[in-house]
N, C-alpha and C positions, 0 to 999 in steps of 0.2 A: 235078366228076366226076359224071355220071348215073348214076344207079342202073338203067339198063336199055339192052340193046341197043339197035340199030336196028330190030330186028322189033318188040322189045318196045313201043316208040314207037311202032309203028302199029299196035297192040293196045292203045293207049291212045288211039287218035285218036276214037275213039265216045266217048271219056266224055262230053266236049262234049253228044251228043247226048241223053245221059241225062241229066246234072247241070245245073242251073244254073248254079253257084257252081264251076266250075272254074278252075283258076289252069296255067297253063302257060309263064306269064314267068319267064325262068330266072333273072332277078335275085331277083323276089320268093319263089322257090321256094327262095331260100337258109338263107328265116328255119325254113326247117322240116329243114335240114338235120343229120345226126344221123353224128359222127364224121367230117365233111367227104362225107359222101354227101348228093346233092341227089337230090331224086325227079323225077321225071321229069314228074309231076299232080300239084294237091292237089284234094280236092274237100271244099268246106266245107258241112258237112252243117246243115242247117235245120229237118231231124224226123226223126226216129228210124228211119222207112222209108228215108230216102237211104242210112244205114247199111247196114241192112237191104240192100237195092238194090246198095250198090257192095261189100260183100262175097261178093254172088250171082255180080257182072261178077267180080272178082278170082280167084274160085277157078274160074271157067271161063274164065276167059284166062291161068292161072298168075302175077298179080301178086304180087307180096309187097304189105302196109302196114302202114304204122306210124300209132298211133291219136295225135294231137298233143290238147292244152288249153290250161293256161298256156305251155307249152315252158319251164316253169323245170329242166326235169331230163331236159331231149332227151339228154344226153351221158351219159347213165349206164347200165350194161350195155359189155356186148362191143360192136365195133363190127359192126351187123350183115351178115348175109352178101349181102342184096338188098333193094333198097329200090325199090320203082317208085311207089306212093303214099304221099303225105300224106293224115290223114283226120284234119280240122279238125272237132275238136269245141267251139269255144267259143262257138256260137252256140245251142245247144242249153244254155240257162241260165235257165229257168224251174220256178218252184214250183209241182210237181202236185198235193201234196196236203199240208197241216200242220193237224197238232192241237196247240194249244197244253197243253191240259187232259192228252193222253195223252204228251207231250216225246215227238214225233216230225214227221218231216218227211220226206217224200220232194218230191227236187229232180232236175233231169237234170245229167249230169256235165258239162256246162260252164258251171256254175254257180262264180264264185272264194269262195273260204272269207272273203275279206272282205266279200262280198255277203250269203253266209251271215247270217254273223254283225252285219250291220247289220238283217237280218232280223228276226231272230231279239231282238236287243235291244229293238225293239218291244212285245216282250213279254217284258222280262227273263230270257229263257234266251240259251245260246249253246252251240255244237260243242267240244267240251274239246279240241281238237287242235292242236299247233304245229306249222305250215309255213313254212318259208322263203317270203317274195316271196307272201304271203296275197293281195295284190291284184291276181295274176297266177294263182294257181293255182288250178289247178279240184278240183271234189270228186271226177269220176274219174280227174285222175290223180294224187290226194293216195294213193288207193284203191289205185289199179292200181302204186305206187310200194310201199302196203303199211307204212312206216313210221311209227315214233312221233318224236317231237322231243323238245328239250331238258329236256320236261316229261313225257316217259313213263313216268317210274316214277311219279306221279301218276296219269296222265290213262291210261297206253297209247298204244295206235295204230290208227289205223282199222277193225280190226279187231274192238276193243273197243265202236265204238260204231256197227258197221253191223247194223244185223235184216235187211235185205232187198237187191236188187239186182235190175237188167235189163240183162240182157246181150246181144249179136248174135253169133252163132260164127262160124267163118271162113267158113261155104257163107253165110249171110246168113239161118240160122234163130232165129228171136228167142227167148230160155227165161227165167226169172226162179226165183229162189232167195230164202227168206225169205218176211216177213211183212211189215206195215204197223204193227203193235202189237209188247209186245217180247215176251209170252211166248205166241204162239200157231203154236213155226213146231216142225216137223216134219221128220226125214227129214237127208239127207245136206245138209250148211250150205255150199251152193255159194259164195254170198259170200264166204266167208271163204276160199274155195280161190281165188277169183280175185282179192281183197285181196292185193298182193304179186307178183301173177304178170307185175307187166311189161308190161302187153298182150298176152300170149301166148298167150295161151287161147280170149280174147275180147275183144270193145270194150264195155265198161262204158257204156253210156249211161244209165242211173236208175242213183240209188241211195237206200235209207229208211235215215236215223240217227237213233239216238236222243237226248237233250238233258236240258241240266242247266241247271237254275236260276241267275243270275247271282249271287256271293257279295257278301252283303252289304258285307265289307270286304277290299279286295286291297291288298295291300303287298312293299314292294320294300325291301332295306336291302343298301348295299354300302359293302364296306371295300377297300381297298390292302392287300396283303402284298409282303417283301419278294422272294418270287421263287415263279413258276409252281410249282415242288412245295410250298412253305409253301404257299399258297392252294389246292394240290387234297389236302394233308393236314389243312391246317383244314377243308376242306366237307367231307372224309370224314366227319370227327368230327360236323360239324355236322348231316350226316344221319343217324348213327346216335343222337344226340341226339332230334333232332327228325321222330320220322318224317313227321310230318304235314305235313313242307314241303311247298311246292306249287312248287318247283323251288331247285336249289342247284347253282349252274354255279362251276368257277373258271376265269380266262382268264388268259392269258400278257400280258406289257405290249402285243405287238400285236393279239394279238385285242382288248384294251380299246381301244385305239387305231381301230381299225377299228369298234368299234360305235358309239364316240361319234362317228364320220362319219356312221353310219349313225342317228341319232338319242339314242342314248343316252347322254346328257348327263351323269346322275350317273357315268358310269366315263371315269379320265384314260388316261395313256397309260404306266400302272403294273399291275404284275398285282393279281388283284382276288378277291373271291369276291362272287357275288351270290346271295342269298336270297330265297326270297317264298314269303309266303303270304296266305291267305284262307280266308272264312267268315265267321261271326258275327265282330264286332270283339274282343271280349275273347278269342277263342280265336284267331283270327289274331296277336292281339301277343304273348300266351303264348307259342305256336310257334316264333316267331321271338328271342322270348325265350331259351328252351331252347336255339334251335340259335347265336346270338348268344355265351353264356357257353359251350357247346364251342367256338369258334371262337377265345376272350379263352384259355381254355384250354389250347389248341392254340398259344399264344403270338403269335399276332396281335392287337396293343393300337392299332392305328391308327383314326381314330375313324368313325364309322357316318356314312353320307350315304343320305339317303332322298330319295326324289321321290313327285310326283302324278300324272306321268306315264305309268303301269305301263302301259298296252297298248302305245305309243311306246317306251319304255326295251326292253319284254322282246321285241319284233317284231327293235327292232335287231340284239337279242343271238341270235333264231332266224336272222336272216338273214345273219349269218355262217356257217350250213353252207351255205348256195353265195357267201358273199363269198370267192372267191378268182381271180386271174389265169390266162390263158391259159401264162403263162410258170412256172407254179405246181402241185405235185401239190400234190394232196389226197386225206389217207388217212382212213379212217373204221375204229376199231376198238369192239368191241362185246364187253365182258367182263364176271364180278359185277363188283360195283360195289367189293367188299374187294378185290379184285385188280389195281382202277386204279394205284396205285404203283407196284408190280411192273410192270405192261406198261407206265407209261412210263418207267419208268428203262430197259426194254430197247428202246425207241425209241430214246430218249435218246442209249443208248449207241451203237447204229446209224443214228442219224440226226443228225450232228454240226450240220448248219446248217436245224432248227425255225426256220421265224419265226413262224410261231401255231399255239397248242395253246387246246382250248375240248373242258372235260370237264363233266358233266354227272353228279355225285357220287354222286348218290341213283340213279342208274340204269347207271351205266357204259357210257356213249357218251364214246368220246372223238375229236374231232376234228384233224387234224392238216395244218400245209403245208409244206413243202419245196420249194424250186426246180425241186430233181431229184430221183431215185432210179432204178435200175436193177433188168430185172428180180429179176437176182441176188439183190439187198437184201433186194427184199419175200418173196421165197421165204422166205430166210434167216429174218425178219421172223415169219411166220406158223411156222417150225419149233420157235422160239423159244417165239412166244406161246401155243402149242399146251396144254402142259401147265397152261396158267393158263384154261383154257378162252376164249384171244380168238380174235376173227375178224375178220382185217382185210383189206378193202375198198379200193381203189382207186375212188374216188368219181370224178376227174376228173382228165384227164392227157394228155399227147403221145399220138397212134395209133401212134405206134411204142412204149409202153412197152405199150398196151393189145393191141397185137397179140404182144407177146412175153408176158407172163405173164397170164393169168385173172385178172380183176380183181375175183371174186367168190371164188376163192381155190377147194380142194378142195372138190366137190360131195358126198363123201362117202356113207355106205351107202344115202340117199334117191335116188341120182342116177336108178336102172333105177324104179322106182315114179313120178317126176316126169317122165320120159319117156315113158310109159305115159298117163299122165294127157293129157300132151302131144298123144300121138298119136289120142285119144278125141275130145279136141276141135278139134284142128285137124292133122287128116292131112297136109295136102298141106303143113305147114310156113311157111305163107302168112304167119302174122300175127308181125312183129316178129323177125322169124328169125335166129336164133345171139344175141340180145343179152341172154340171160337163162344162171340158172347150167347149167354145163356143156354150151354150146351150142345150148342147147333156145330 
């Protein structure tokens, strides 16, 4: 299905004349397809002026666009309301400016986080952040998605470790927010409002993060428990033990199952909790120490299995929040962390056929997949989890459940202020429209 009339198609027939790097193959226009809407162009941008430039052409032709990089999380929002471009940003992947001496670095956003961080390892630093599919995603739209990973209550989320940004608004005026250093910025923290916003606001193309030293010693220790709640009540314990983990996930037998497909070898195809930490070495095995005896505590006695693997093992285990089928929802809720039991026993109890659940202890993310579910459910679902302060999310899923209930759930008393916001930077509605919360 095209995202635009037949007028609209011939108000896109100049692009050609403008762009180089235009695509108009409707087979190859598939890969950028977002809720089975194909665009109509994509234009793959080479410097920051084409941005610039085809955001000028969009908002005086009335296009809509959607900003793409890795496309690991095309599917996620509302299905939008009009789609006529693609705006490929993964060619725009070079380092403008790095100071090793001040841990920072400004890169352009289609730059992937494992490019990053192969960087960046040159000089013993690296970006603290976990993304699914690292060697596909880019830094702005790790940004423009706005979240933390399975290691956020550590690390955070992009959020945490952006000082600056350059952004193009929907007419194709270019503004920048932030610093280059981390403590010389001033003034209302643009970055941080466009962190999160979807590409709604704007197309992210720079962005400056800050960086952190590689630790000396990183470590991984996982055990077998006999069932998915034993393993998310031992890593409760184990992180209110251990604060200082540097991540403490438990997974159901097929989430285990599915990472060691995906590389991580020490977990079989049994539920599990997995721990890690880092820093100086003696203070790394302490940690681990600590959260090791709550866990013996907690009455899981099955024995510890370690690897040398850690960037391999823990990549597999970020990259099940998008390891999941097209035949497959996946739910994402986000509650304290004391509260995980209680919101999954009323999953649980509402959701008779789980086949992976992957919680995140020390932070309370929990992941979730079901075959099916109904709007009804998840309504029900969020009524539920309400007084536990969760908020769950519809990550990924049939167009028909995504067109029946809000996948981002009630917008709540921010809805008129985010609209507002909305309407400052992008009036005509152009950029990424309806796929953010409450239709904005």
């Amino acid at each position: 299905m095209a995202g635009a009339e037949t007028g609209d198609t011939a108000r896109l027939d100049s692009l050609s004349s403008l762009f180089d790097n235009v695509d108009s193959d409707s087979e190859r226009l598939r890969r950028y397809a977002v809720d089975d809407l194909v665009p109509d162009g994509a234009v793959r941008a080479t410097e920051i002026e084409d941005v610039e430039r085809l955001q000028s052409f969009a908002t005086e032709r009335d296009l809509s666009v959607i900003a793409h990089g890795g496309r690991t999380m095309r599917d996620l929002g509302m299905p939008p309301r009009k789609y006529d471009v693609a705006l490929d940003l993964s060619a725009l992947d070079q380092v403008v400016d790095y100071e090793p001496n001040d841990f920072t670095i400004t890169v352009q956003a289609g730059m992937t986080l494992a490019e990053l961080q192969r960087h960046l390892a040159t000089n013993g630093q690296f970006l603290p952040l976990d993304h699914p599919h690292f060697e596909r995603a880019t830094l702005g739209g790790i940004c423009a998605v706005g979240r933390g990973g399975l290691r956020r209550g550590s690390f955070g989320g992009p959020r945490d470790w952006l000082i600056g940004m350059r952004m193009v608004k929907a007419d194709g005026t270019a503004i920048k927010g932030g610093g280059k250093v981390v403590k010389n910025v001033s003034g209302y923290d643009l970055p941080k409002l466009f962190a999160g916003s979807l590409g709604t606001l704007g197309v992210i193309v720079e962005v400056t993060l800050k960086l952190r030293p590689q630790p000396a010693s990183d470590q991984i220790v996982a055990l077998n428990a006999p069932t998915f709640e034993s393993a998310l009540a031992a890593s409760r314990a184990a992180a209110n033990a251990a604060p200082f983990l540097n991540g403490c996930v438990a997974l159901s037998a097929g989430a285990s199952a599915n990472a060691h497909d995906l590389g991580a070898k020490v977990l079989h195809d049994q539920p599990a909790i997995l721990l890690r930490a880092n820093g100086l070495e003696t203070a790394a095995s302490e940690v681990l120490a600590q959260a090791l005896r709550a866990v013996r505590d907690a009455g899981i006695d099955n024995p510890e299995r370690t690897t040398t693997a850690i960037v391999e093992t823990w990549q597999a285990v970020a990259d099940l929040e998008l390891q999941n089928t097209e035949a497959c929802v996946r739910l994402r809720l986000g509650l304290p962390p004391a509260n995980l039991p209680r919101g999954q026993r009323i999953l649980a109890d509402n959701l008779p056929e789980v086949t992976s659940w992957v919680a995140a202890a020390d932070s309370g993310l929990m992941l979730v997949d079901v075959p099916t579910v109904d709007a009804d459910t998840v309504k029900t679902l969020r009524t539920l989890l309400g007084p536990l302060q969760g908020r769950l999310t519809i990550e990924s899923g049939p167009l028909e459940l995504k067109r029946a209930v809000d996948v981002w759930g009630p917008a709540g008393p921010g809805a008129r202020l985010m609209h507002n916001v909305k309407a400052q930077f992008d009036p005509s509605g152009i950029l990424s429209p309806g796929r953010f919360v409450d239709g904005i």
